[in-house]
N, C-alpha and C positions, 0 to 999 in steps of 0.2 A: 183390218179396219176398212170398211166400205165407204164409196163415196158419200152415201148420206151420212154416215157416224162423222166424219171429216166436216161436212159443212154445217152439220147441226153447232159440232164447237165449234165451228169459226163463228157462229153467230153470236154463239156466249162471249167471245169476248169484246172488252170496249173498242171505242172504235178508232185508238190511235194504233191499237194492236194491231187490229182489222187492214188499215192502211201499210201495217210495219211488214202485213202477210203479202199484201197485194203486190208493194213493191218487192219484196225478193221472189214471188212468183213470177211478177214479169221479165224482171234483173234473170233469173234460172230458163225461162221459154226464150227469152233474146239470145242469151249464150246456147241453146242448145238448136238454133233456128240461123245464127246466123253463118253465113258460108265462109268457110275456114280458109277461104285467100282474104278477106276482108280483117284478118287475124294478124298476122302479120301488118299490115300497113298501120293497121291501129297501134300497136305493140312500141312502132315508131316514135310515136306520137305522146306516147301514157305520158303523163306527168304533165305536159304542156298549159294546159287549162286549168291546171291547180292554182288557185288562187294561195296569198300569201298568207291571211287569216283561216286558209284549210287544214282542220288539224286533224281529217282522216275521214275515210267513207262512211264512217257513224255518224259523224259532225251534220253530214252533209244529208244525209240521208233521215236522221233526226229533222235537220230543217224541212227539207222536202214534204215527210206528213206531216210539221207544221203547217206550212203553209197550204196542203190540201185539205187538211182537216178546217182549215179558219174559210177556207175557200166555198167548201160545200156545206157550212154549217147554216 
C-alpha cells in the first residue's frame, strides 16, 4: 500500500473516523518520539488522573473526538 492509496481512504472516511485516525496517530508518533527516561516517572503516576466517572481509554477517547469534532464544525 502506497502513501497515496493510504490517504486517498482516509479521505473516504466520515469524519469522526478521520478524527479516531488522527488521534491514535498521534497517541503512536508521541510513544515512539518520546525519551524512554520520561517512561518510567510516568509509569509512576498511571492511574492518578483517572477520574471516578472513567470507564476506560474508549470512554475518554470517544469524548475527545466528541468534542473536536463539535469544535471544528
Amino acid at each position: 500500500m502506497t502513501l497515496q492509496n493510504l490517504q486517498k481512504q482516509a479521505l473516504q472516511l466520515s469524519t469522526s473516523e478521520r478524527w479516531q485516525l488522527v488521534q491514535t496517530l498521534l497517541e503512536s508518533l508521541q510513544q515512539e518520539t518520546r525519551p524512554l527516561q520520561n517512561k518510567g516517572n510516568l509509569s509512576r503516576l498511571r492511574g492518578i488522573a483517572k477520574g471516578s466517572g472513567a470507564s476506560g481509554n474508549e470512554d475518554i477517547g470517544a469524548e475527545y473526538i466528541s468534542y473536536l469534532t463539535e469544535k471544528y464544525q
